[in-house]
Structures are given as structure tokens and as C-alpha cells.
C-alpha positions as CSV (number, residue, x, y, z in Angstrom):
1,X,-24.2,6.3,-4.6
2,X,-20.3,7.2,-5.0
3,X,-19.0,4.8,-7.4
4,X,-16.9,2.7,-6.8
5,X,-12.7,3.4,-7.9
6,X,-11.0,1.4,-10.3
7,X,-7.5,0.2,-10.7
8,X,-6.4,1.8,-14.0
9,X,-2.7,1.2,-16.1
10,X,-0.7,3.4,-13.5
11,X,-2.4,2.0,-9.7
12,X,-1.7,-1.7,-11.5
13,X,1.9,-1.0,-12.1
14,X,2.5,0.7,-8.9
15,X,0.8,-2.5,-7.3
16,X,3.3,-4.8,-9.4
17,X,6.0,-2.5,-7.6
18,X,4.6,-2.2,-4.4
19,X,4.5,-6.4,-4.2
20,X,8.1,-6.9,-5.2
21,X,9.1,-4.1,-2.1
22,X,6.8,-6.0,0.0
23,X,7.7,-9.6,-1.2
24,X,11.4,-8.8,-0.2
25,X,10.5,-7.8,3.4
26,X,9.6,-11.7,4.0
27,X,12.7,-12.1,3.1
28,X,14.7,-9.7,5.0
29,X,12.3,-9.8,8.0
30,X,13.2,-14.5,8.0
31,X,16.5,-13.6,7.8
32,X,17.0,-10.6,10.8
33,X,14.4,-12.3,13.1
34,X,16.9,-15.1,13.4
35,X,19.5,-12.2,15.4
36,X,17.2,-9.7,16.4
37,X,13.4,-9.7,19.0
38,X,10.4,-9.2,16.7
39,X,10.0,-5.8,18.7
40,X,13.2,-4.7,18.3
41,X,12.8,-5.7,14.7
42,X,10.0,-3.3,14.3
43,X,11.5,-0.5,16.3
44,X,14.1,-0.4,13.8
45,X,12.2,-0.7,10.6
46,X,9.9,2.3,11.2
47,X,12.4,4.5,13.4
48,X,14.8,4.1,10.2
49,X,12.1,4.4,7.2
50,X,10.5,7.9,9.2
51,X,14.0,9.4,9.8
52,X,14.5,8.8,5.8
53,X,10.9,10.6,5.1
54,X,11.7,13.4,7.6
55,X,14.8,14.2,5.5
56,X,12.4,14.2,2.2
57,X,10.3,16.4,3.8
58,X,12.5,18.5,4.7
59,X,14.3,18.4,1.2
60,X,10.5,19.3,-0.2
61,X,10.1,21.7,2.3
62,X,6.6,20.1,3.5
63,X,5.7,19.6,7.4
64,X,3.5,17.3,9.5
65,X,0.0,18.7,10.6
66,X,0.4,18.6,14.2
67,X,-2.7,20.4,15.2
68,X,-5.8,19.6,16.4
69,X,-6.1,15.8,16.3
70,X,-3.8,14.9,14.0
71,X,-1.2,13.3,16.2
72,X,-3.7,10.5,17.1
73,X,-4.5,10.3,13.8
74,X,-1.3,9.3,13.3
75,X,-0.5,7.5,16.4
76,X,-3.8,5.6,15.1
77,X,-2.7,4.4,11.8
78,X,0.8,3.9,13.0
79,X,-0.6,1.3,15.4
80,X,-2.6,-0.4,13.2
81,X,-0.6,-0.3,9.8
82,X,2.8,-1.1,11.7
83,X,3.0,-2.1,15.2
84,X,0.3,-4.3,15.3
85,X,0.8,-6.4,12.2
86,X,4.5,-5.9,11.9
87,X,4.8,-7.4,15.6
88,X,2.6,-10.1,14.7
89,X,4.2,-11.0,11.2
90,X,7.7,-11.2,12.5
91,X,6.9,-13.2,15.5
92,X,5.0,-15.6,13.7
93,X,7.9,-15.8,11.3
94,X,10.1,-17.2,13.6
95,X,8.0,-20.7,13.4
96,X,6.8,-20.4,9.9
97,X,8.1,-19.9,6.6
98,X,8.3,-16.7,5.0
99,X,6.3,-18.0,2.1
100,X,3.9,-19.1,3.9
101,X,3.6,-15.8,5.9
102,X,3.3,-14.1,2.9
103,X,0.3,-16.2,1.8
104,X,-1.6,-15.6,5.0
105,X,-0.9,-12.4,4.3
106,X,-3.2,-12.2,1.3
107,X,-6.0,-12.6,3.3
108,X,-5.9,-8.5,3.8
109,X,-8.0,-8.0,0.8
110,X,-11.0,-10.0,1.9
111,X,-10.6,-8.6,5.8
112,X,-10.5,-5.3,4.0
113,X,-13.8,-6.2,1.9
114,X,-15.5,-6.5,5.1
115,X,-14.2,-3.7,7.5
116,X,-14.7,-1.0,3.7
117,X,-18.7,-2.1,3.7
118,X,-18.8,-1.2,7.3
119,X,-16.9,2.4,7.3
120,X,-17.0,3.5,3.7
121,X,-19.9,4.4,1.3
122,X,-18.2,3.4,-1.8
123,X,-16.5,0.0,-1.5
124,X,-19.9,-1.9,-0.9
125,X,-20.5,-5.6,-0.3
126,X,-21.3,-7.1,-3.8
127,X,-22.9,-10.9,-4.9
128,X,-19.1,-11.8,-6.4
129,X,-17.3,-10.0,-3.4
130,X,-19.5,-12.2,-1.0
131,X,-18.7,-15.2,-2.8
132,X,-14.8,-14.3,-3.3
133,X,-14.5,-14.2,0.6
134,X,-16.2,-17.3,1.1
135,X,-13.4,-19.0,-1.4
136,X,-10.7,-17.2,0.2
137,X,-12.0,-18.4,3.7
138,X,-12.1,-21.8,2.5
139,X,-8.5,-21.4,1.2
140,X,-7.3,-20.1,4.1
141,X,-9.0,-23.1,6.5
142,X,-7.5,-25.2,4.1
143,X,-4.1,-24.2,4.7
144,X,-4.5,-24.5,8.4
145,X,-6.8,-27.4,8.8
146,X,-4.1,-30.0,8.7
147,X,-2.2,-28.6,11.4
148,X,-5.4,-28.1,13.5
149,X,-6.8,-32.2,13.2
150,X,-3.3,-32.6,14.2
151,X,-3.2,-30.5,16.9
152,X,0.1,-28.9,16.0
153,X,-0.8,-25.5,17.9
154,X,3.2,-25.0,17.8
155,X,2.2,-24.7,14.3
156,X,-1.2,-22.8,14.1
157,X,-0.8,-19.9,16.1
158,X,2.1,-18.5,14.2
159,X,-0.4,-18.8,11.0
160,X,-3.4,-17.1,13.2
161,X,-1.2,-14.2,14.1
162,X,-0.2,-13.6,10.2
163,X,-4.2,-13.6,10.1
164,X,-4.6,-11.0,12.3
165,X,-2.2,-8.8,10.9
166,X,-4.0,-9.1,7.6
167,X,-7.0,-8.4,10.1
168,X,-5.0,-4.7,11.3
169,X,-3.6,-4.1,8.1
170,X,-7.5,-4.1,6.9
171,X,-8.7,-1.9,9.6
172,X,-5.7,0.2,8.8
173,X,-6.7,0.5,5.2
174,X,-10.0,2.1,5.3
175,X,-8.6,4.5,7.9
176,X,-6.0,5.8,6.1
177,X,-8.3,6.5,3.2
178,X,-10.1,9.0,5.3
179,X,-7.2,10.9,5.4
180,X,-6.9,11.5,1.5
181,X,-6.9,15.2,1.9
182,X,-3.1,14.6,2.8
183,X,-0.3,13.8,0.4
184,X,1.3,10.4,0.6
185,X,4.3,11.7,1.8
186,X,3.1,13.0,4.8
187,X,0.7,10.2,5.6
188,X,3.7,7.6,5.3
189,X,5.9,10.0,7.2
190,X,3.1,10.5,9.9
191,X,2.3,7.2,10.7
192,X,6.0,5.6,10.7
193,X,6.9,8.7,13.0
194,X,3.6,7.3,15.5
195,X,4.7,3.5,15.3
196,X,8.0,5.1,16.6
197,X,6.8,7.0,19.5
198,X,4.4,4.0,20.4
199,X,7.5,1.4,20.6
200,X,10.4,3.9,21.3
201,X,9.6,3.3,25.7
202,X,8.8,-0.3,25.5
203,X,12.5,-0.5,23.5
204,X,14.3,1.1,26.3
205,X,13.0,-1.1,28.7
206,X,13.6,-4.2,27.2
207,X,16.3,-4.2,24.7
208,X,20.0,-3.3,25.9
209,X,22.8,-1.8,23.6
210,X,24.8,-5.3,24.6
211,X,22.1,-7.4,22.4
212,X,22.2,-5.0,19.6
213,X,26.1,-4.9,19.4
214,X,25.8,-8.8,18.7
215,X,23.9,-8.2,15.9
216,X,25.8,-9.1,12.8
217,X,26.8,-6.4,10.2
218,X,25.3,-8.2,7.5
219,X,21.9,-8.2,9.9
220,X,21.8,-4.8,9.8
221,X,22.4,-3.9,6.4
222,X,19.3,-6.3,5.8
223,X,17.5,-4.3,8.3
224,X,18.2,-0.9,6.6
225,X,17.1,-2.4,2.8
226,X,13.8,-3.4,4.8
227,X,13.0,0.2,6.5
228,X,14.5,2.0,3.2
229,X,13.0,0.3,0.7
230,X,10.3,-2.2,2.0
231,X,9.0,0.4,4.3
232,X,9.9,4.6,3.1
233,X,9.3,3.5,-0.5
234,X,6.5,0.8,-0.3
235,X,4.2,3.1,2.3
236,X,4.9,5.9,-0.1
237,X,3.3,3.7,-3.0
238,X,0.9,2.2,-0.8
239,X,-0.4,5.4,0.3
240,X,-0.8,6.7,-3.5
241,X,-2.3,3.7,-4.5
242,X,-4.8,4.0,-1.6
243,X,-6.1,7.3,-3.2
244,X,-6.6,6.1,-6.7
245,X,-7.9,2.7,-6.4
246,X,-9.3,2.7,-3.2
247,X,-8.9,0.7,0.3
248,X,-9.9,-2.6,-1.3
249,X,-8.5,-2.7,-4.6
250,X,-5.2,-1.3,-2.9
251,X,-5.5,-4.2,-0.9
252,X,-5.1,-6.6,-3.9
253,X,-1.2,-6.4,-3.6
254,X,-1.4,-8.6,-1.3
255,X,-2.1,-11.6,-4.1
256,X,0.7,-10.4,-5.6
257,X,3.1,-10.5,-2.7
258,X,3.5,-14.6,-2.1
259,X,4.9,-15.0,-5.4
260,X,8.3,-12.8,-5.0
261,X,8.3,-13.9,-1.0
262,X,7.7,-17.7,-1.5
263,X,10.6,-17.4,-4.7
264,X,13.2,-15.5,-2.3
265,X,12.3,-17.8,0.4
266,X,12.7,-21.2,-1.9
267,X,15.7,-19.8,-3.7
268,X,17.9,-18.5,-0.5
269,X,16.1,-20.3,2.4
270,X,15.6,-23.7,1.4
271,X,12.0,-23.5,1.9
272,X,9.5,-25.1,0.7
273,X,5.2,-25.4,0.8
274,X,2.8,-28.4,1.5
275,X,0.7,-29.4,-1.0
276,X,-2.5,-28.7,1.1
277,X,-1.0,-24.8,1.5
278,X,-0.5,-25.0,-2.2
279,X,-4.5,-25.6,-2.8
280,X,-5.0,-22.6,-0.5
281,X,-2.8,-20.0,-2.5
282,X,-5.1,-21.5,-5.2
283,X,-8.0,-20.7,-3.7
284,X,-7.1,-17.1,-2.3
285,X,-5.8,-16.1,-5.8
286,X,-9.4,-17.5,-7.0
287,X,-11.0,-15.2,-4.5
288,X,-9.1,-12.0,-5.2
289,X,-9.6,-12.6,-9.0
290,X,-13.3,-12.4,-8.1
291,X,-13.2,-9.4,-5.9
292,X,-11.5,-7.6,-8.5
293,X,-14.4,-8.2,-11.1
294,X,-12.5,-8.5,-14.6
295,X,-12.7,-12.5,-14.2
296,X,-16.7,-12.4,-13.5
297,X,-16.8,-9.2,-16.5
298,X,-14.5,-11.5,-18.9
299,X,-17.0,-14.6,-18.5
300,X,-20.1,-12.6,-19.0
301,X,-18.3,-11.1,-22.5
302,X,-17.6,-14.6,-23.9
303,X,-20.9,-16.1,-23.2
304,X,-22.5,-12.9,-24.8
């Protein structure tokens, strides 16, 4: 059996990167939702962040493989890594907090536990992976369970669409490993370039250049530190990551991510988390600790 890969010094610092780029596009995303349609929102975050990586490529005179059935590859992951959960995160931001959003967020690394046993040979189910999704289940139920005795489905289906983009962004995780074979550079700048074909009709149809000129400046300055930096630069970790450490340990940013979001969010938006939600981040942290192994490793040292 392939063994499984490990995060070593370099994939954890890029992770400790990657989750303070991704942290801040809670932020940004709260804050340009308010002006702009999720849609839109994500039109412009990947059409920006692939026009930046076309101009790297170009600078490192590299190219996109456009034969055989690349293309869908790309249209493929683009889907999946960006429409999809992008669409989903930013809509559901617009009745939830960021933090929160973030939170539900982490979920990715136990969706992507599941889907990696299913489509990969070396990112199998283990006894303490089992067990970590069953605590990060109960953390997420936790979260939403008050809201659902209460019926408060103005409430619980913004939080169930931030599950299913964790749900896409796990799908999109162990697909994008099969394409290792590329650089990172062209796999960020492959799959931003399909999310903008994919959304570049439905755009035209539905989003006039009147809207967009009542866009503040400020809005769109926000927007272009979100496809520049949260989006270029974060895939272009992401993707790096994803060939070192594998689809499930790459996934583990995502514990990492609801601390910077929920402290941008509480510092500039006045927001704040219930204590049940509290318990859940709790729990989910618990659960990822677990997948990763060092806790379980740790505990079997000491008691040796």
C-alpha cells in the first residue's frame, strides 16, 4: 500500500499562510456581498485572480495544456473548487456571519476524509479518522441544532449551503490531486480560467454595467485584495500544498481559517458567536487534531 503523505516544517508553514489569505476572504467576501450579487461576486474574483496568473505565465514563459481533455479537466475543477462553493459561501454570507461561515467551512477536512477513501489509494479510512468525523459531525449538528428545534430555516440554510461548499471543496480536493503531474501554477491558472468561462454567459445575462457602476470604489478595491491575494496567491499555495501533504492533510487549513475570519469579523464587523457555535469550533478543532494523528501519537508516547 502507498503510504500515506505527511505534513512536514515547509507544507505546515505554507498552511499557516494559506489560512491567513483565506481567513481574510471572509472578510472581504461580508463586506462586498453587502454592494455586489454573490454571482457577480464570484465572476469577479476568479476572472481577476486568472488574468493575474495568465500574466505570470506569460512572464515564466509556461502555457496551459489545451489538448486532449484538459479543458474539462479544468472546467471540472473550476466548477467544483470555485463556482460551486464560492456561490454557495457568499450567498450564505449574506444571512450569516463571516465567522461563522468560516467555521462551517472546516468541515472540508472530514468531507474530504470521506470522498479521499473513496477515489484515492493512499488517504485511507483509519480507526482515529472514523472517530474524528464522528466528533466533527457532532460539532457541526451542534452548531445548527438550536436553530433547527427552533425552526429558524431563515437561519439554517445559509449554514447548510456553507456545508456543501465544504462538501465541493472536498470533491474538488481529491480531483485536483490527480492532476499532480502539472505545476501549481498551471493548475491554479487552469481552473480560475474554467470558473470564468463557466460564469462569464450567465454574467451577461444577468448583471448590467448600471449595477456595477454603483459599486463603491472602496468595494472594489476589496474585491481586487480578494482575487489577488485570497484567490492567485492562496490557489497557488493550495495547489503546492496539495502535492506534498496530500488531499486530506491539505485540507486541514481549513481549522486554521476561523480563527483569522472570526478575529477580522469581531474586530471590524461587530460580530460575535453563540455559545452553542462556540462548543462546535470546539469540537471540529478536536476532530481535525485527530485526523491529523500527532494528538493520538503524543498520547500513546506519554503513556509508554
Amino acid at each position: 500500500m502507498t503510504p500515506a503523505p505527511k505534513i512536514d516544517l515547509v507544507s505546515a508553514a505554507m498552511l499557516l499562510c494559506l489560512s491567513l489569505l483565506w481567513g481574510g476572504s471572509f472578510f472581504l467576501a461580508k463586506i462586498a456581498v453587502e454592494f455586489m450579487p454573490p454571482v457577480t461576486l464570484v465572476f469577479f474574483r476568479v476572472l481577476i485572480a486568472a488574468t493575474i496568473l495568465w500574466l505570470v505565465l506569460v512572464v515564466f514563459g509556461e502555457s496551459l495544456p489545451l489538448h486532449s481533455s484538459w479543458p474539462l479537466k479544468f472546467l471540472g475543477l473550476g466548477l467544483v473548487n470555485n463556482v460551486i462553493p464560492f456561490s454557495l459561501l457568499f450567498w450564505g454570507q449574506q444571512h450569516i456571519a463571516s465567522g461563522l461561515a468560516s467555521v462551517l467551512n472546516a468541515f472540508t477536512p472530514i468531507f474530504t476524509m470521506l470522498v479521499a477513501h473513496q477515489m484515492t489509494q493512499d488517504e485511507r479510512l483509519s480507526t482515529a479518522k472514523v472517530l474524528a468525523g464522528l466528533i466533527g459531525i457532532c460539532g457541526v449538528a451542534l452548531m445548527l441544532g438550536a436553530d433547527a428545534l427552533l425552526g429558524a430555516t431563515e437561519r439554517i440554510v445559509p449554514q447548510v449551503a456553507c456545508l456543501g461548499a465544504a462538501l465541493s471543496y472536498a470533491i474538488a480536493a481529491t480531483m485536483a490531486k490527480r492532476l499532480k503531474a502539472l505545476p501549481p501554477l498551471t493548475i491554479a491558472t487552469g481552473q480560475l480560467s474554467g470558473s470564468t468561462v463557466i460564469l462569464a454567459p450567465l454574467i451577461l445575462f444577468t448583471t448590467s454595467p448600471t449595477q456595477l457602476a454603483t459599486v463603491p470604489s472602496q468595494i472594489w478595491g476589496a474585491i481586487a485584495v480578494l482575487a489577488i491575494l485570497s484567490t492567485a496567491l492562496a490557489y497557488l499555495l493550495y495547489f503546492r500544498i496539495l502535492q506534498r501533504a496530500g488531499a486530506t492533510n491539505a485540507a486541514l487549513v481549513t481549522f486554521l481559517v476561523p480563527v483569522s475570519a472570526i478575529l477580522l469579523g469581531t474586530v471590524f464587523l461587530n460580530e460575535r458567536l453563540e455559545p452553542n457555535q462556540l462548543i462546535g469550533i470546539v469540537l471540529i478543532a478536536l476532530a481535525l487534531l485527530i485526523m491529523d494523528g500527532r494528538l493520538i501519537r503524543r498520547l500513546r508516547v506519554g503513556r509508554a
